[in-house]
C-alpha positions in Angstrom: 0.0 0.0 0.0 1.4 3.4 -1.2 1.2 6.4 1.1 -0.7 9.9 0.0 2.0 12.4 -1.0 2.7 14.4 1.7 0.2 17.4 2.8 2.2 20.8 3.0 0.0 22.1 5.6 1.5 19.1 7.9 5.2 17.5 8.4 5.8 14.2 9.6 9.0 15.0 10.8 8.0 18.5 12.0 5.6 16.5 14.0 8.0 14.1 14.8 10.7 16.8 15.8 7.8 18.3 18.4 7.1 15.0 19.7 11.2 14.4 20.4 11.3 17.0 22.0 8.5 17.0 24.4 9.3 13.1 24.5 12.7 14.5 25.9 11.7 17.1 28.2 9.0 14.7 30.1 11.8 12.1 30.2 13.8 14.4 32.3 10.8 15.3 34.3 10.4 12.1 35.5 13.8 10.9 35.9 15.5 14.3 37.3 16.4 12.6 40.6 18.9 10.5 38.5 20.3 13.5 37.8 21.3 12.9 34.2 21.6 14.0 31.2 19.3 12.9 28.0 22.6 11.1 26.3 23.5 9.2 29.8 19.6 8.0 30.1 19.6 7.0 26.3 22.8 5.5 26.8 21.8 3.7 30.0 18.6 2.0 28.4 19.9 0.8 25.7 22.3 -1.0 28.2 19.3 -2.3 30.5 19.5 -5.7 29.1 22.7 -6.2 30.6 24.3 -7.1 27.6 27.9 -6.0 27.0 28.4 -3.4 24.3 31.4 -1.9 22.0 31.3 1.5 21.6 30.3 1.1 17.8 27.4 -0.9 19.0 26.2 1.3 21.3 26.8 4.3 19.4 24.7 2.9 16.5 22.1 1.8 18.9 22.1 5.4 20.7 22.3 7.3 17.1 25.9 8.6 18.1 29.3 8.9 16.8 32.1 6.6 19.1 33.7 10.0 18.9 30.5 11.7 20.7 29.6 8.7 22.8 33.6 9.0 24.5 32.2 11.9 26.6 29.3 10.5 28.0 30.8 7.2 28.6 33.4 9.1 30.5 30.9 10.7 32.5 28.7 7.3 33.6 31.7 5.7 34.4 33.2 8.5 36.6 29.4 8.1 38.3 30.3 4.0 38.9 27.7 3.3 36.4 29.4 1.6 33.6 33.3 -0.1 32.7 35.5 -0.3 29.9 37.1 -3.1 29.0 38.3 -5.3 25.9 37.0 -7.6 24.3 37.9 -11.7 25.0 39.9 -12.0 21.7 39.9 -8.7 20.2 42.0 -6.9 22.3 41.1 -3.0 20.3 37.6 -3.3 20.5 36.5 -1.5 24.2 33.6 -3.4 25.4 31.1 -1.4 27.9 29.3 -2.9 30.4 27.3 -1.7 32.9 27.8 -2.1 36.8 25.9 -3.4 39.8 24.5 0.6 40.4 24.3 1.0 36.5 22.5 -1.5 36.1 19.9 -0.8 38.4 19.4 2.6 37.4 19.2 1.1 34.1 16.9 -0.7 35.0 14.5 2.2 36.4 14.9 4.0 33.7 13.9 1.5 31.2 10.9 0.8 33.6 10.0 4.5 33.2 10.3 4.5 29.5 7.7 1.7 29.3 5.5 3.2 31.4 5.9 6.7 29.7 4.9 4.7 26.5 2.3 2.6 27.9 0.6 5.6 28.8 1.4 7.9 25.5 -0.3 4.3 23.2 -3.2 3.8 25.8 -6.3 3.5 24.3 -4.9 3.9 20.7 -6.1 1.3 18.0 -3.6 -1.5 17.4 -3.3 -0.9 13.7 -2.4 2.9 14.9 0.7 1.8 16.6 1.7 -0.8 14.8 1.5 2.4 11.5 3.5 4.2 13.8 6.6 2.0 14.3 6.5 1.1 10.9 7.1 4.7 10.1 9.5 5.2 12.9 11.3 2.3 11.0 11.1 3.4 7.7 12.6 7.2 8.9 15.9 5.3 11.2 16.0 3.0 7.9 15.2 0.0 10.0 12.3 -0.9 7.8 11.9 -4.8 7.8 
């Protein structure tokens, strides 16, 4: 099924850029006790699973350059939350992994995200969300 061409009147990714943005601020709302910053929480939840990362990986995951990523990892490991270490057999490839305190506020974070979204999908049609992810796929190029 083709989409309609798009309406001038409204942008998706105007929209979208809105939505980021008050996505963003309400995340911050509800986590400011953690006292992080949006890059460290994005960071941290894409962590949550407890699975170890290389900095490539996670930046692709987060949407970040390794070069931009250095920075923030710097700063969650400073907090305790996270280590640095290599690989088992590929000694140049830093692997990060989270520690016992980053992976609990991991944890809560990824908790609060799920609840933020819970609430944001409530009561929407299941063919709605489902539209939405697909576009959310098809704009990160992720489209299956």
């Amino acid at each position: 099924m083709k989409s309609e061409s798009v309406s001038p009147e409204r942008s998706a990714l105007l929209t979208l850029q809105r939505a980021t943005h008050a996505t963003l601020q309400l995340i911050a709302t509800e986590l400011v006790d953690l006292d992080l910053t949006a890059s460290e929480i994005n960071a941290l939840a894409n962590l949550a699973d407890g699975m170890g990362r290389t900095v490539s990986q996670l930046g692709a995951a987060v949407g970040a350059r390794p070069t931009t990523l250095t920075s923030v990892l710097d700063r969650l490991e400073r907090r305790g939350h996270i280590t640095r270490g290599t690989r088992a057999g590929d000694r140049r490839s830093v692997l990060i992994e989270l520690t016992p305190s980053g992976h609990a506020t991991a944890v809560l974070i990824k908790q609060t995200l799920n609840d933020m979204e819970r609430r944001a999908l409530d009561g929407l049609p299941t063919e709605a969300v489902a539209g939405f992810y697909a576009v959310l796929e098809a704009l990160t190029g992720e489209r299956k």
